[in-house]
N, C-alpha and C positions, 0 to 999 in steps of 0.2 A: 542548494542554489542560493547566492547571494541574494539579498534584500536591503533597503535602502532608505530612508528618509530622509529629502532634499525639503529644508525646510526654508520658507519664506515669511518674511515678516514686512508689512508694506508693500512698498515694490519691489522689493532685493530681495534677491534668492540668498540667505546669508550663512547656511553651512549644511553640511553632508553627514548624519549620523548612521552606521552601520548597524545593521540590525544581526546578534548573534544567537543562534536557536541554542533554545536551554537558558538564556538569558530574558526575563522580564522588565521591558524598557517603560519609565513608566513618567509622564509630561505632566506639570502642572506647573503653579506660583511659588511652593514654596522650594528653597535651595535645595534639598535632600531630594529631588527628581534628577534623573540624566539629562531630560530633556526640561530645562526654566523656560517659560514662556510668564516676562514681567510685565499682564497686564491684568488688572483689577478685575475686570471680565471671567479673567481665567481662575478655576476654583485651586486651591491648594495642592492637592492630588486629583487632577483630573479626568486621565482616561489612562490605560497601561497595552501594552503590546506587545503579545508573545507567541509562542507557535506553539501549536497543540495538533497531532496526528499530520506533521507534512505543509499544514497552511499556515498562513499570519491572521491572526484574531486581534481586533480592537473593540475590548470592554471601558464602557462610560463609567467612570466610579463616582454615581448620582452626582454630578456636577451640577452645577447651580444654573449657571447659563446654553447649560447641552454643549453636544457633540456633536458637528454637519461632517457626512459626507456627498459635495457637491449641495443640492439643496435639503436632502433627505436625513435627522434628526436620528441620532444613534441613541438607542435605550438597549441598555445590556451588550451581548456579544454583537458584532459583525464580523462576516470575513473578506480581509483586504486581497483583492486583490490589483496585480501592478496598472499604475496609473492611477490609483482613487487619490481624490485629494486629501485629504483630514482638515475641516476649518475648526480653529477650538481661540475664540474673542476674532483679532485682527490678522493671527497668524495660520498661513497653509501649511501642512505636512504634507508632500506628494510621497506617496507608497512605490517607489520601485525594485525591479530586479536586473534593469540595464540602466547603469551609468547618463549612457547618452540619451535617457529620455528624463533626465532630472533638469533639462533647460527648455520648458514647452515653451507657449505664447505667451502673451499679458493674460494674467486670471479676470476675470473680470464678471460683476455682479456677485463680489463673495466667493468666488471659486467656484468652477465645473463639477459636475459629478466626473469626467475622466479627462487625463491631462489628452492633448493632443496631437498624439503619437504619430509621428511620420510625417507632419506636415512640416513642408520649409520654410519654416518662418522663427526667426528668431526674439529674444525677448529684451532687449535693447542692448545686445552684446551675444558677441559670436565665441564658439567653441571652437580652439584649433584644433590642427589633425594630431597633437599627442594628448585631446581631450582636456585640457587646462581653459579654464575659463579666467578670462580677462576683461577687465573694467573697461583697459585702453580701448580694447577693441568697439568704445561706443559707438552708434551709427550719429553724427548729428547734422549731418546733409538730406535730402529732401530726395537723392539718388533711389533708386529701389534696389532692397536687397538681395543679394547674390550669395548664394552657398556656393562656396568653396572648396570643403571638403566633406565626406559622411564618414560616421563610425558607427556600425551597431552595437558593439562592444568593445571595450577598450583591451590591447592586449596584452598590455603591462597584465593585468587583474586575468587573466588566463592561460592557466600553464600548458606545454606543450604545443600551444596552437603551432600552427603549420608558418605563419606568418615572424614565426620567432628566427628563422634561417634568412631574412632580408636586413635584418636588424643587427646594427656593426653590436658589440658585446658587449661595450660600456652601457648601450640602452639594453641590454637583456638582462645584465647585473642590476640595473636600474627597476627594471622592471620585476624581477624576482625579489630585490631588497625592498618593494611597494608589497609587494604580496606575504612575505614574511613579518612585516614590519605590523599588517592585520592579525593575522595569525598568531603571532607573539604576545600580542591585547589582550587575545581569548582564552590565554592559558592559566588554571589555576593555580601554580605552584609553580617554585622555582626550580626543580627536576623538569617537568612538563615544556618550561620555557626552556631552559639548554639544550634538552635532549633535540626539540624545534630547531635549534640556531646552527644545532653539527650538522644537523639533517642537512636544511638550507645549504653550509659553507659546503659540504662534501660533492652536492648537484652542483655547485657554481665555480668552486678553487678547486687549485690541482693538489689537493690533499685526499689523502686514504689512512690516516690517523689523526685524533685529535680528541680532546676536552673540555670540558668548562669547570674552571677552578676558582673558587669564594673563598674570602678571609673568613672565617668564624664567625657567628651574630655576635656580636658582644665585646670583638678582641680590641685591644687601644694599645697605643705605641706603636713600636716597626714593628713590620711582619717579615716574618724570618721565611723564603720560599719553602718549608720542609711543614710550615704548618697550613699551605694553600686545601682547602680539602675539593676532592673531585666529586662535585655534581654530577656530572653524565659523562662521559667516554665514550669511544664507537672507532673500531679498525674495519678497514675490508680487508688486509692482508695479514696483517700481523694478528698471531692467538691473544696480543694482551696488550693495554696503551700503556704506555713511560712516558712519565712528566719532564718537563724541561730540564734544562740542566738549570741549576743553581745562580749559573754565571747569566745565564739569558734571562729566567723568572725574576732576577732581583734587578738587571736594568731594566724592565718595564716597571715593576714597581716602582722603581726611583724615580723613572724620569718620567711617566707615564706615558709612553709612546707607542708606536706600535712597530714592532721590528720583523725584519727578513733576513735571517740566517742564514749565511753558506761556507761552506769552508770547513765544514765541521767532523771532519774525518773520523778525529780521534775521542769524539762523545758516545761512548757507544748506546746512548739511549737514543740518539739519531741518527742511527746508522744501519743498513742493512749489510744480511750478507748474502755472496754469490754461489751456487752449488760447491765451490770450494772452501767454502767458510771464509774468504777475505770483506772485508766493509767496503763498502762506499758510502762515497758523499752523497748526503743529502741536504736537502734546504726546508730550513721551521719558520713560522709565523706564529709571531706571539702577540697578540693584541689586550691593552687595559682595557677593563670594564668601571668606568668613570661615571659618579654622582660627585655633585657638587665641586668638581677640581680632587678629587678625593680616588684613589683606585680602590675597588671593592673585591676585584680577582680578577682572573688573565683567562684572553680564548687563547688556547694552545690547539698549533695543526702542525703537522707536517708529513712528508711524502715517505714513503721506504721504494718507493719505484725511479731508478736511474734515468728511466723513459720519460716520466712527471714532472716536474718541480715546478712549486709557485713561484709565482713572479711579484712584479708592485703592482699588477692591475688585483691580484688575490689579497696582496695586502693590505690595499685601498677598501674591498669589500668586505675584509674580516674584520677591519674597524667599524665602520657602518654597522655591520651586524653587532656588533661589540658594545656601542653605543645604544643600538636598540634594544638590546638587554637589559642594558642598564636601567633605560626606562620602565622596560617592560618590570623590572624586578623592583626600582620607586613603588609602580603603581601600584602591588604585590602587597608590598609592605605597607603601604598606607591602607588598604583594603583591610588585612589583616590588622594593624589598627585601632583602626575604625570599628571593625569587629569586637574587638577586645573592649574597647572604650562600650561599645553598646553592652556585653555583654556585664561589666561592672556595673553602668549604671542601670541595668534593670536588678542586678543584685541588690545595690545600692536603695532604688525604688522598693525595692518587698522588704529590704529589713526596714524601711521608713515606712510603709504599711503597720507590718507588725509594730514597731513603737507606736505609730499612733492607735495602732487598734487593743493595745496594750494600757493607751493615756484615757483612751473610751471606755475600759470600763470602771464601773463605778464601786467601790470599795464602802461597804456594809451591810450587813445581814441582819438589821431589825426591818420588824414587818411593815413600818412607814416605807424606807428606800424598795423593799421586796412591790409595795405597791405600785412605785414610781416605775421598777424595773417591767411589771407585768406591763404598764400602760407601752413603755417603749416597743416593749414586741410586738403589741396589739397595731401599733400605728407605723410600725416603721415597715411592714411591705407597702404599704400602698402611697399613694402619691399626693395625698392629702395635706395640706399645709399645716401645720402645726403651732401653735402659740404656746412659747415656755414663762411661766408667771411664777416670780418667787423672789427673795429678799438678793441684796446685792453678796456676792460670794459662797453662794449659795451650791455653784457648779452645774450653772446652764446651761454653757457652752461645753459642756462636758456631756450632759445629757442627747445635748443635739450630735456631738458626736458619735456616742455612743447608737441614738438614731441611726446617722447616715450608715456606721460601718457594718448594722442589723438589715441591712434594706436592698435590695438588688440593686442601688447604686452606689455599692463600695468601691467598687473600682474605678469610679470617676473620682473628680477633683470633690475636697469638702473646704467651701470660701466660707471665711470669716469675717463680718464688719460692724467697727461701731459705729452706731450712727450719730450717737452723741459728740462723738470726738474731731467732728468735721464741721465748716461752715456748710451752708446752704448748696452754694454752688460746688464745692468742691465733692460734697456727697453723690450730687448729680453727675460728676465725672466721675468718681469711685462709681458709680453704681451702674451708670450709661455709656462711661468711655467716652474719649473725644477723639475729635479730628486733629490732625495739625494744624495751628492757626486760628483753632475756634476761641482761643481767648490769649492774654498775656501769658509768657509763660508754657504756652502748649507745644513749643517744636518739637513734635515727632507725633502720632498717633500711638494711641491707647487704648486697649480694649478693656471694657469692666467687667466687675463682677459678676456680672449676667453674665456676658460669654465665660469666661474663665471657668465658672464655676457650670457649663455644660454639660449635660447628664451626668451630673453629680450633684451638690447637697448645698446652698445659698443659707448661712445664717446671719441672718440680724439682730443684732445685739441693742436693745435699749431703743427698740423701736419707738417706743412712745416721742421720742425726741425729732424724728424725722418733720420738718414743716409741712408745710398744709398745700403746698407747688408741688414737692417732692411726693408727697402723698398721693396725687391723685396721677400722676405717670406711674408710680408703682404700683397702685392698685388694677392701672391699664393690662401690666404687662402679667401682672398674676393672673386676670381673665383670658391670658392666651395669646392676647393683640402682640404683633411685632413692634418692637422699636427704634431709635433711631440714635446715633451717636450725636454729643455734645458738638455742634455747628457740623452736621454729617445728614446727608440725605437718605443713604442707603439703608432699606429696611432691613433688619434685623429678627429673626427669629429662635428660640433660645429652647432648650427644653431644659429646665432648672427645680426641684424641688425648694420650696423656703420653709425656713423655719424663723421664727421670730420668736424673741423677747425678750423681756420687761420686766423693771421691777415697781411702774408705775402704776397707778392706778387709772386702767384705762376708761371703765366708765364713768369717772369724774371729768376725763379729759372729750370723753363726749360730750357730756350735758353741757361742760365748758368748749364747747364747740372748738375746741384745740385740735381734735383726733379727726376725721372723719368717719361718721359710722358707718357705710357703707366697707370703709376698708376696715374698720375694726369686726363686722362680719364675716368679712372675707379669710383674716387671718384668723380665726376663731372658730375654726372647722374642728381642730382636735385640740386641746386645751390640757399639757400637763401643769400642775404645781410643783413646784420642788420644795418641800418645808424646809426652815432652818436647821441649823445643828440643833439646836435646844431643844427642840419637839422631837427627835431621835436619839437622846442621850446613849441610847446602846449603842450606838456606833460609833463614838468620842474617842471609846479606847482603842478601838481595833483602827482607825484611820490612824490614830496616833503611833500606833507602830507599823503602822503600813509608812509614814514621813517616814518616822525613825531609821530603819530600813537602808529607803530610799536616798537619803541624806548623809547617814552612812558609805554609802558606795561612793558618791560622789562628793563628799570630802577627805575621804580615808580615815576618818577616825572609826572608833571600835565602841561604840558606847551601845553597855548593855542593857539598858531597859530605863526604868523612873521610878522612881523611889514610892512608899504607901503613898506619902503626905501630897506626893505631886500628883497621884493615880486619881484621887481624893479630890485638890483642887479641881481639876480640869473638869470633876464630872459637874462639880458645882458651878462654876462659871458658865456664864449666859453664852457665850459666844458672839456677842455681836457683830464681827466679822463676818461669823461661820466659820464655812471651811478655808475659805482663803485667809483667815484671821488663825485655822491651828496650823496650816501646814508653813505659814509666816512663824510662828511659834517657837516650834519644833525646829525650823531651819536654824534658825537664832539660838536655841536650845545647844543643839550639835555643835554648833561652831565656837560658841564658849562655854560650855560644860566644865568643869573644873574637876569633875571627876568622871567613874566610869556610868554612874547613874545620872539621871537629869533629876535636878532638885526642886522644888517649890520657887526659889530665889532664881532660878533660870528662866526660867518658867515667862517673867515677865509679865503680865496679864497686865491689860485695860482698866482703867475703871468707867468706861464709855456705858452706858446705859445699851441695851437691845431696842432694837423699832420700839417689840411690844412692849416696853414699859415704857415709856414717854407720856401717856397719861395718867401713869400714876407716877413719875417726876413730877408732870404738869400741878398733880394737886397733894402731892404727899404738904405742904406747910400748911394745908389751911388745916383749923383743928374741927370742921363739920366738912359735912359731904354736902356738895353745891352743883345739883345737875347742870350739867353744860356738853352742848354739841361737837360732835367731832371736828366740825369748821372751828371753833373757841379754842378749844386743847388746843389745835395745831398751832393756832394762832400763838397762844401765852406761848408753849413750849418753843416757839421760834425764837420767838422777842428775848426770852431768858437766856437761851444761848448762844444769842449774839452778844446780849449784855455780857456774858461770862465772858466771851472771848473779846472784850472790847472792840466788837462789830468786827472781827476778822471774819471776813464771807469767805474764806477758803478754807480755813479753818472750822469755821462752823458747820460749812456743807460736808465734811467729811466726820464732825460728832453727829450730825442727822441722818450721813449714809446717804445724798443726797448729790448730784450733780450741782455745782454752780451755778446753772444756768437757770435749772430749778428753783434754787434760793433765790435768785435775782427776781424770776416771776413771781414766787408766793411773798417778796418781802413788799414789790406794788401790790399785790393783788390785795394784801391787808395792810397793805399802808406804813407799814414801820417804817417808823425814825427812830433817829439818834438822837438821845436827850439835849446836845447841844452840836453846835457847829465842828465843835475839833474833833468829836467821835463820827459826824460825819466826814470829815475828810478821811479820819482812817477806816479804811474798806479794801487793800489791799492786802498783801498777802502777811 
């Protein structure tokens, strides 16, 4: 039995969606539904509708604002039946299975629970007697209305009825080319669809042979008629169909038209013969199957019966059908597609899985990193926030990866943010999303990192930097509270794991009331360190040819290993980088190596001091030992390396391993100057 959804939005009843069983229709906001309904109210994927055992069922897929039928609130299945309305925001779905009850009265109070079937009343425009609804037909006189004509069913949309013998022919082809024209929709394959359209043209033209013939997928240039291939065939009379003659197939290709053959004695592929073995004339129809101006392949029909022959009212309809193939076979192809594309990019998505769950784990096997690795396993099933505290390059965001992709939310999203690298406000958009229009610059909306990162894995990088505004809405929304987009009303609810961290020192940044303690408890539920390179030296060599490697593949050179004396340096060297300071190294290594070993002289190294020796830089010239506080060291060890660098603060901040921003607070916070005015004006870069 057919099925229907006459759907209204406002007051206007504004289109007819066919419901096909075995088919899952499924309404919501975003574009990938059959059925868009673009209102904010309405949830992304919000209800689907399909037949299961004979009936139509509509399931709410938890929708944010529900699902009414008439006043009654759908949670999970209902079964529709014809009349129920569907209200889902400002738009109705009426559910039928006859045509003529898709134009009820005015809905009113939100929609009916059942439309109002059989009453005469129309809804500010009348249905003519060939069931075509029209605007013109508004009422806007004050006259009372008057029904005209009734249809219970329309009977274009039902075959054989009895009523089809009043109806001159042109409306019965009319009405048959409406019913095939559905049916041709439903079909999944371009076999499926031909074998349909001979069906169709055999009930309706005076043909008893014919075909459907496609150029090749792929072919370019002229197509030669000998290379058409046959999709489907079907004789009533004949044991076997024969393609057009050559001379007929190549003026339809040409001119793209649709032609009626007569005269054609001496073809004998269209021609029959009489109990004496003589031919007669018959008459072919051959119509293009047309995309874009373009022929795709030819319906071919024609009669072996002297009694039959089509005519132009057959050749009129075997265009029609011809054209609706065409469509039908567009659609076909884009589906198929559309398929293809989805099924590359979920390919696409698991080998970018695998790489990243590949970039997560973490390479070295001394029993410091083996510690590091125990704690991840420990923390990463449960949902516990995490704070990663360790020097800069140390591979924190590596660790938290390595987290998210151990934890039952690998398969969501894993967001990455620094916090350092943004102004104030602009954090608060990264992090809350805005609205359009909530600030200069904001045309379009935006969603943040909190949504994005939706059951799946939220890290913050260098949290210590986030301000003391920004602090206490993040600490809100880590307690569970919803929130709200940058100039946006709508609450917001997220489920997000975080991980945070830093290579600051956050309880100094409490007692300096920088930090908030309450959020620095908050984040400080599970607490990993990640030590330097230098505290792990057994792992120097093995990362170093894990680069090596790596760096290899992706330059193409061939370099086999490093020589004693560079094995040698590197265990000796401090690493004040770290790791993002060897695997810099190493890159730099490969790419000008001058032979097949990496040598001492490749090698390049720093002479930048580690964090941990900065106090004893601080006091290596005095020639006695002079107690002094760790507020003092930092202090001279500042002052001196600004002096070194002639007060270059970006230069400085990065021999201290140190944010800018940083430098800029500790050089108020202890006062330094510049011994004279000219080295105060140099402080740029």
């Amino acid at each position: 039995m057919l099925a229907y959804l006459v759907i209204r939005e406002g007051t206007k009843w504004t289109d007819v969606y066919r419901l096909v069983p075995g088919r899952t229709v499924t309404v919501g906001r975003a574009a990938t539904n059959q059925i868009v309904i673009k209102d904010e109210r309405c949830s992304r994927n919000h209800v689907e509708i399909f037949q299961t055992r004979g009936v139509w069922t509509l399931r709410d897929l938890d929708s944010r604002n529900g699902t009414f039928v008439g006043e009654r609130q759908i949670r999970g299945d209902y079964t529709l039946s014809a009349g129920d309305v569907i209200r889902i925001a400002q738009t109705h779905l009426a559910f039928v299975q006859d045509l003529s009850q898709a134009f009820p009265d005015h809905v009113a109070g939100g929609g009916p629970d059942r439309l109002p079937i059989g009453e005469e009343t129309v809804a500010g425009a009348l249905v003519s007697e060939t069931g075509e609804f029209s605007d013109s037909n508004v009422l806007t006189s004050h006259e009372p209305t008057t029904i005209t004509h009734r249809r219970n069913q329309t009977r274009f949309l039902v075959p054989g009825g009895s009523g089809e013998v009043a109806v001159p022919r042109l409306g019965q082809a009319a009405a048959k080319l409406c019913r095939l024209a559905f049916e041709l929709a439903s079909e999944p394959d371009a076999s499926a669809v031909s074998h349909l359209a001979l069906n169709g043209l055999f009930e309706s033209t005076n043909i008893d042979a014919g075909a459907v013939l496609l150029i090749p997928r792929g072919h370019e240039g002229e197509v030669n008629p000998s290379e058409l291939q046959v999709v489907a065939s079907r004789t009533d009379r004949e044991p076997s169909y024969h393609r057009p003659s050559s001379f007929l197939a190549a003026t339809v290709l040409r001119d793209g038209e649709a032609v009626l053959a007569r005269n054609i004695e001496g073809d004998s592929q269209l021609a029959s013969k009489d109990s004496k073995g003589e031919w007669h004339a018959t008459a072919a129809i051959c119509a293009p199957i047309r995309q874009d101006r373009k022929v795709i392949g030819l319906i071919h029909g024609y009669s072996t019966s002297p009694d039959r022959s089509p005519d132009p009212d057959d050749l009129e309809f075997t265009l029609a059908v011809a054209d609706n193939v065409a469509l039908a076979l567009r659609n076909l192809a884009k589906q198929q597609e559309l398929a293809e594309n989805l099924n590359q990019t979920r390919s696409e998505i698991q080998q970018l899985r695998k790489q990243l769950g590949a970039e997560s784990e973490l390479v070295g096997s001394g029993p410091v990193l083996a510690a590091v690795q125990q704690q991840i396993a420990r923390a990463a099933p449960s949902r516990a926030t995490v704070l990663i505290r360790g020097e800069s390059g140390v591979g924190k965001e590596l660790v938290a990866r390595a987290m998210h992709y151990a934890s039952p939310r690998k398969k969501g999203p894993f967001v990455c943010l620094n916090c350092a690298a943004l102004t104030e406000t602009l954090l608060e958009s990264e992090l809350f999303g805005h609205e359009r229009g909530a600030f200069t610059g904001a045309t379009d909306r935006k969603i943040g990192k909190f949504e994005a990162g939706h059951q799946g894995t939220l890290m913050l990088d260098e949290i210590g930097e986030m301000s003391p505004s920004i602090q206490a809405k993040f600490l809100r929304v880590l307690e569970g509270h919803a929130f709200e987009r940058v100039g946006g009303s709508q609450q917001i609810k997220v489920d997000v794991r975080v991980i945070a961290a830093t290579n600051r020192d956050l309880e100094k940044a409490v007692a300096e009331n920088l930090f908030r303690r309450d959020l620095y408890f908050r984040l400080r539920v599970v607490e990993i360190f990640v030590p330097p390179l230098r505290k792990r030296p057994e792992d120097i060599l093995e990362l170093a040819n894990y680069f090596l490697e790596r760096f290899n593949i992706e330059t193409g050179r061939k370099i086999r290993g490093f020589t004693p004396e560079a094995l040698f340096r590197m265990q000796q060297y401090r690493w004040p980088g770290n790791v993002r300071e060897l695997k810099n190294v190493i890159e730099r290594a490969v790419v000008l190596a001058r032979t097949d070993f990496i040598e001492t002289d490749d090698l390049n190294l720093s002479s930048i001091a580690a964090a941990s020796d900065s106090a004893e830089l601080a006091t290596a010239p005095k020639s006695t030992f002079e107690p002094l506080s760790l507020e003092e060291i930092e202090r001279r060890h500042i002052h001196a390396t600004l002096k070194a660098t002639g007060w270059n603060k970006s230069r400085t901040a990065a021999i201290l391993g140190v944010e800018r921003s940083t430098l800029d607070r500790k050089i108020k916070r202890y006062e330094l100057q510049p011994p004279n005015s000219r080295e105060a004006e140099w402080t740029g870069d």
